[in-house]
C-alpha positions in Angstrom: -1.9 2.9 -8.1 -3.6 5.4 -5.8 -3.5 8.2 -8.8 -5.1 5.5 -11.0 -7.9 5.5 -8.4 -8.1 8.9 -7.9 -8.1 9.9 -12.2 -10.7 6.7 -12.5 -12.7 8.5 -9.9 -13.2 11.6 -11.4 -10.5 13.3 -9.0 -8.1 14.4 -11.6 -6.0 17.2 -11.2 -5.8 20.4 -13.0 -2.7 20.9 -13.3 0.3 18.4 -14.3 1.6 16.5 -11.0 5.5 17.0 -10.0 7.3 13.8 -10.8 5.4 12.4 -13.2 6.2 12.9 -17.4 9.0 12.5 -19.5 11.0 15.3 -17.8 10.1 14.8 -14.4 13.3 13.9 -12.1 12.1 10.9 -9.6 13.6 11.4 -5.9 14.5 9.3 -2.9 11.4 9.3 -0.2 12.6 8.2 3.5 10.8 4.7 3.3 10.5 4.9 7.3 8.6 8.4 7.5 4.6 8.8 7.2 3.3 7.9 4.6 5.6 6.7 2.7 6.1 3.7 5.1 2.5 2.4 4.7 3.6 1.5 0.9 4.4 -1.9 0.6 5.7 -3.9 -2.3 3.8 -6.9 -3.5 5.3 -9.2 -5.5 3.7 -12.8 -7.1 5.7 -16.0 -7.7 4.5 -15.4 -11.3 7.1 -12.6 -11.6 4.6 -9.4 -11.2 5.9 -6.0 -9.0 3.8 -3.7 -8.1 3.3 -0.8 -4.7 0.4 -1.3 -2.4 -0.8 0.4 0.5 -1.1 -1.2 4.3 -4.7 0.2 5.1 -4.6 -2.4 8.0 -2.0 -4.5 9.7 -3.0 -7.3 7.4 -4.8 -5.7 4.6 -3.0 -4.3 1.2 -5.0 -2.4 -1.0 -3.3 -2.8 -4.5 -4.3 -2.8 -8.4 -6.3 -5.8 -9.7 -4.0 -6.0 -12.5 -0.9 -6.6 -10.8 -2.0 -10.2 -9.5 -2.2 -11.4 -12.8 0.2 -14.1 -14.2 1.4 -13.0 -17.3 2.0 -16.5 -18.8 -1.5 -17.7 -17.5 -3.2 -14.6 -18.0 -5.2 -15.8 -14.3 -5.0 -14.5 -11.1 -2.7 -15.7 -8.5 -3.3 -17.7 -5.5 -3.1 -15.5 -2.7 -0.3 -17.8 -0.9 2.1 -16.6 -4.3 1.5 -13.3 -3.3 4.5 -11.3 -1.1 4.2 -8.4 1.0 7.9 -6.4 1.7 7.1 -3.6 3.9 9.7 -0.7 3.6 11.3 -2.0 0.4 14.1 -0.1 -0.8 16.6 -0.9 -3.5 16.1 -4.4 -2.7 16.3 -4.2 0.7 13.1 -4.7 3.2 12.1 -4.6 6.8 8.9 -7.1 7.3 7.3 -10.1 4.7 4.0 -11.8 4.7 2.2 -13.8 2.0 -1.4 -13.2 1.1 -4.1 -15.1 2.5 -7.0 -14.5 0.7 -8.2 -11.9 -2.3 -11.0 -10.2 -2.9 -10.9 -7.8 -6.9 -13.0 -4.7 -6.9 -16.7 -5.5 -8.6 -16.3 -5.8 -12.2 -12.9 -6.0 -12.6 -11.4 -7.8 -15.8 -7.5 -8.0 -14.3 -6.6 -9.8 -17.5 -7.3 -6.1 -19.7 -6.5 -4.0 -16.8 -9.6 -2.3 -16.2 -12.3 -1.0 -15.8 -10.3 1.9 -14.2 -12.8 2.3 -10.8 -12.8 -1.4 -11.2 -8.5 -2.5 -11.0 -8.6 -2.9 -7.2 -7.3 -5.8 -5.2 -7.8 -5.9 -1.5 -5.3 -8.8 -0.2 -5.6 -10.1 3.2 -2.1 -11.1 4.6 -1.6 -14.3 6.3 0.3 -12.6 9.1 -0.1 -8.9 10.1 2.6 -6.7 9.1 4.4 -4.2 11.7 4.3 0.0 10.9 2.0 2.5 10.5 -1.2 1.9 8.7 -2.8 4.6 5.9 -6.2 4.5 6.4 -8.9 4.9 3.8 -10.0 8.5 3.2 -12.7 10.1 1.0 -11.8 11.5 -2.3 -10.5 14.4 -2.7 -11.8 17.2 -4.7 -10.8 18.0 -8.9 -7.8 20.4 -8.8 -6.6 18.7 -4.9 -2.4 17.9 -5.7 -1.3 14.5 -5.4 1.9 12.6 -5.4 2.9 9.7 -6.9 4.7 6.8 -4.6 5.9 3.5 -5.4 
């Protein structure tokens, strides 16, 4: 999700990013170490999986597009919406359910896009323990990035 933000952006890299392609071998990341445990997993009753980031104890930034109901082809209610922080292989340290939601301007969730546009901020019902990532600005073409989820 955050590398979709940052290609939509205009921060794409110059080179290819590790991990990511046909070839690329995916690793283990210690859930419990900065910043890998301010991604969350958030999860809708519809069925939908997708990572977020805990930018607040009970805010998730996340993509537009993954609070859609497939079958439907509508948003969720934020109440259908679940929060596991430090998720790994099923297991999962702290849940809360989404309060309210709030789509980045312009966003069509049902096509995905626009790119600058497939943002979700979710309020959580209850705040969630851990470290927070705060927003930052952009980085600059060419910076390296990883991706996480």
């Amino acid at each position: 999700m955050l590398l979709a933000l940052l290609l939509a952006l205009g921060a794409a890299p110059a080179t290819p990013l590790p991990g990511l392609g046909e070839t690329a071998a995916r690793r283990p990341v210690a859930v419990a170490a900065p910043p890998w445990s301010s991604l969350v997993r958030v999860q809708t009753e519809a069925g939908g999986r997708c990572t977020g980031v805990l930018i607040a104890p009970d805010r998730v930034l996340t993509a537009a597009h993954c609070l859609v109901a497939r079958l439907t082809g509508r948003v969720v209610q934020p109440g259908r919406v679940h929060v596991l922080a430090g998720y790994d292989r099923g297991d999962f340290t702290a849940h809360a359910r989404g309060a309210a939601l709030r789509l980045g301007p312009g966003s069509d969730p049902r096509r995905g896009g626009p790119a600058g546009a497939d943002w979700a901020l979710l309020a959580l019902a209850t705040p969630l323990p851990g470290p927070v990532l705060p927003l930052a600005p952009l980085p600059g073409p060419g910076t390296a990035a990883m991706l996480g989820g």
